[in-house]
Each structure stands twice: as C-alpha cells, then as structure tokens.
C-alpha positions as CSV (number, residue, x, y, z in Angstrom):
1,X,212.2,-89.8,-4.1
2,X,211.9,-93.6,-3.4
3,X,209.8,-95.8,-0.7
4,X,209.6,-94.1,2.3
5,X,209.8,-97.3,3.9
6,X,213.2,-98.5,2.3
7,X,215.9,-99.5,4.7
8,X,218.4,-97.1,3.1
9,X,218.2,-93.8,2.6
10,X,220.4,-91.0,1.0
11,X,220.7,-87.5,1.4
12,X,222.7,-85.4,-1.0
13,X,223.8,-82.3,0.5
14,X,224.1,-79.6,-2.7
15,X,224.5,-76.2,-4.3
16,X,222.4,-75.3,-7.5
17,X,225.4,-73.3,-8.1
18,X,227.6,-76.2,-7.9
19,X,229.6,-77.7,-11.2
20,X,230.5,-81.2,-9.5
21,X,226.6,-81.1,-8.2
22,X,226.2,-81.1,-11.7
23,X,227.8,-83.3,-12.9
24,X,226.9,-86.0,-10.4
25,X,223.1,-85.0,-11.5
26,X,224.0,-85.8,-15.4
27,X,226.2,-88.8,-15.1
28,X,225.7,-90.5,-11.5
29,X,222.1,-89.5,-10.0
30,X,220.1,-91.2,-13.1
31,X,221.6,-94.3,-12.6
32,X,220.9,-94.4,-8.6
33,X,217.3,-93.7,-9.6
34,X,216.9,-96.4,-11.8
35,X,218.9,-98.6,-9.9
36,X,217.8,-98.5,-5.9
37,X,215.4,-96.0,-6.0
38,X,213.0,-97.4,-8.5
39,X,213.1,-100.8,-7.1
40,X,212.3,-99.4,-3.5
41,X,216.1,-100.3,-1.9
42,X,217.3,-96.5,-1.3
43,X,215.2,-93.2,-0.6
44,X,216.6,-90.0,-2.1
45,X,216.6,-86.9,-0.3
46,X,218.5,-83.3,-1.3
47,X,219.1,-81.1,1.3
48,X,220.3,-77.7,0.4
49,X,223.9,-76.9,1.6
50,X,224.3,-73.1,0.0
51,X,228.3,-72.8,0.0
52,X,228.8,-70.4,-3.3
53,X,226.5,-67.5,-1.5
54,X,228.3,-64.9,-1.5
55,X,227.7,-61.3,0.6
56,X,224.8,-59.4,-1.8
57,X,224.5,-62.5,-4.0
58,X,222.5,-65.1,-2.6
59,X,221.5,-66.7,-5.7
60,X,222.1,-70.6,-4.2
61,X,219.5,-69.3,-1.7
62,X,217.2,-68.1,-4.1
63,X,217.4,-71.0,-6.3
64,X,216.6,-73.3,-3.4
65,X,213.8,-71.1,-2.2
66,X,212.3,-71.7,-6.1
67,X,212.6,-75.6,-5.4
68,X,210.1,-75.0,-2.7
69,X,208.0,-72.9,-4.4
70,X,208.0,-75.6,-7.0
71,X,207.3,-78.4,-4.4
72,X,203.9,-76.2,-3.6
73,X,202.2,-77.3,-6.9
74,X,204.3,-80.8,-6.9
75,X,206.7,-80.4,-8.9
76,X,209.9,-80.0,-6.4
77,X,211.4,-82.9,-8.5
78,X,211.1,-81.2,-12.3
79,X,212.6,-78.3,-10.8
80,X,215.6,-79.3,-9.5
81,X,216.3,-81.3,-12.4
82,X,215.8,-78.1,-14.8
83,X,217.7,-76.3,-12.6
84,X,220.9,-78.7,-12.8
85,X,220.2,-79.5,-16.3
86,X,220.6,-75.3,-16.9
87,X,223.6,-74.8,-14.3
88,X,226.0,-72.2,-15.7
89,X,228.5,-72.5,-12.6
90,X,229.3,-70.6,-9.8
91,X,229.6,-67.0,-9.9
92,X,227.8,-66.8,-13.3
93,X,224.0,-64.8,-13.5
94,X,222.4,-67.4,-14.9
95,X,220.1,-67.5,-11.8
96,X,218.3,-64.7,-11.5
97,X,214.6,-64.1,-10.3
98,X,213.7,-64.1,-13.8
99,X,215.4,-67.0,-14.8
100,X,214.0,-69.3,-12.2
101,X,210.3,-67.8,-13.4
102,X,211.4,-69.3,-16.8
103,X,212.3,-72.6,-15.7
104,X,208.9,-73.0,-14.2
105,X,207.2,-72.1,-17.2
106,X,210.0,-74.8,-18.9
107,X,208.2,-77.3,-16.5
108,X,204.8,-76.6,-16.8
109,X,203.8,-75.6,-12.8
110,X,200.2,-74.9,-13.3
111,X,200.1,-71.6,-11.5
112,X,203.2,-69.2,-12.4
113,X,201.3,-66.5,-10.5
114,X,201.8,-68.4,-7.4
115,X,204.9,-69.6,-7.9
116,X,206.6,-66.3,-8.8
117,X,204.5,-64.6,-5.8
118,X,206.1,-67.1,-3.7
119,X,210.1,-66.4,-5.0
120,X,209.7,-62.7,-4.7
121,X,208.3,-63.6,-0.6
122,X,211.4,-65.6,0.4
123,X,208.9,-67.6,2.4
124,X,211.2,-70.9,2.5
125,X,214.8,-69.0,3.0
126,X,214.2,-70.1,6.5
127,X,214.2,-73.6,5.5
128,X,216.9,-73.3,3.1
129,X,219.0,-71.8,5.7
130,X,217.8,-75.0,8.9
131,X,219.6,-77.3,5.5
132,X,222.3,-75.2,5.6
133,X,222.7,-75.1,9.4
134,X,222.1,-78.9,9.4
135,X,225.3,-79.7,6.6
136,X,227.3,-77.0,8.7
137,X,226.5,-79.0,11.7
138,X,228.1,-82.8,10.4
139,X,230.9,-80.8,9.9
140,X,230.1,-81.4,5.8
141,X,232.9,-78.9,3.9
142,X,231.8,-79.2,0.7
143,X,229.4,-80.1,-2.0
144,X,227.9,-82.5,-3.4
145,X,228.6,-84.3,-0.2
146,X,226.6,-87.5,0.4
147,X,225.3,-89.6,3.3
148,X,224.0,-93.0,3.5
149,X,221.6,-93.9,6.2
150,X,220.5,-97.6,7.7
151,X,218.8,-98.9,11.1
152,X,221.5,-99.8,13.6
153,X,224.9,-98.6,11.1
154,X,226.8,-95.6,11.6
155,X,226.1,-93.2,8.4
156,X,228.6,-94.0,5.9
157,X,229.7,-90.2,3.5
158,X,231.0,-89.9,0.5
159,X,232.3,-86.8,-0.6
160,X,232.0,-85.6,-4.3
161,X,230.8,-86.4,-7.4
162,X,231.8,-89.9,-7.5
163,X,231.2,-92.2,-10.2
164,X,228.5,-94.5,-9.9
165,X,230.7,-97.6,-8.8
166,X,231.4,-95.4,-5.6
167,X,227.9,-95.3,-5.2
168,X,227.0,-99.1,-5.9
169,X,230.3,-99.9,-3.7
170,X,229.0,-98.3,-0.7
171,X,225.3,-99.1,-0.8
172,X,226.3,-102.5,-0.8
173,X,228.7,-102.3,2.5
174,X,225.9,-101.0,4.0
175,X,223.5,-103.5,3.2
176,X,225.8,-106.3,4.5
C-alpha cells in the first residue's frame, strides 16, 4: 500500500494465525495508514512469515496462498483485512478451505470460480514459502515483526504489536 516512490517503506512480517498480528491490525495498522501511508511518507508491505504451521496443518500457508489468489482479481488488500478481522487464534479451525472461500464471497472478488480453483492449486505456496525463507533469513523469531527501510540508514525493527507511539517514534528517527 502507499507511494511506491516514498522514502520509507515498511514491511510487516505476519501470521494470519497470529493473535498479536491481530491486534496490531485492529488497533495500530489503521492509524499508520492514515497517518504515513495516505500522505505518501511510508509504503506498506506484508510479507508472510508462517510460524503457527504445524506438521499436517498448514493453515497459515493456506491462508496466505488465499491472499494471492485474492491479489489475482485485486483485491489482496480486502482479503487480508477480512482475514484478520475473522482471526480465531492459533490452533483454532477457523481457516479452513471453506472458510477462506467465504471470506471471498464476504469481499465481493468477482470470480469465486477462479479464486477457489486457485486455493485448491497451491499455485502461490512457493511464494509463501521464498517470505518465509526471507523472515527466517534476518534471523526474525517472531510475529508481527516489523522493519523500517530508508536510502543510506541501516533498517531499523520493531518487534511486536506495539502501540502506535512505537510506530510514530521510530518513523520519525529514521526520517532525521
């Protein structure tokens, strides 16, 4: 989300699975939105960082992998919103193949055909698993973990849900 061309950019690394993803999406995300992302000062990117996977339960996977699906008729956005707003926490069914066919038709994606042909392919568990790899690979430990990017500063993290004054506080260090 956000100008492509702002000078800041941050990538949330998270868990559809994830209670403190959660919560950082119904108190903290809307206010970052409003606040740098609508004026153009930040860029917004989710990467997908599938911790609460567990062996014959790859639900996080296969929530992801609907995101995508979603993103194919634009509408990557809507989804992952429904998809915190319906988070039942980790080790609960509430994501099932089902399920994320429901919160589709909750958002209106124009071809539910499609989109359901696409979940039951897996076609995007590659790229699920490359964001994975890539959070695994900075050595990130948990979710929501966060990373603030500028030109010529070393990335600045923060790691949690942290209130939005966290937020604020670091976008402005690296700003200055």
């Amino acid at each position: 989300i956000g100008d492509k061309k702002a000078n800041i950019t941050l990538i949330e690394f998270g868990d559809y699975q994830c209670q403190y993803c959660a919560k950082f999406h119904r108190e903290t995300r809307g206010q970052l939105i409003n606040n740098y992302v609508a004026p153009g000062e930040v860029r917004y990117l989710f990467k997908d960082f599938v911790i609460n996977d567990k062996p014959g339960n790859k639900a996080s996977t296969l929530a992801a992998v609907g995101s995508y699906c979603a993103a194919e008729q634009g509408k990557y956005w809507d989804y992952h919103d429904e998809l915190y707003s319906n988070s039942k926490g980790e080790d609960t069914p509430w994501i099932t193949k089902e399920s994320l066919k429901k919160f589709a038709v909750n958002i209106n994606i124009p071809d539910i055909v499609k989109f359901s042909d696409c979940l039951e392919s897996q076609k995007y568990s590659n790229l699920v698993l490359q964001n994975d790899n890539l959070a695994r690979s900075i050595h990130l430990t948990s979710t929501p973990s966060f990373i603030l990017v500028t030109p010529g500063k070393q990335p600045l993290g923060i790691i949690g849900a942290q209130p939005y004054s966290v937020f604020e506080q670091a976008i402005n260090q690296i700003k200055s």
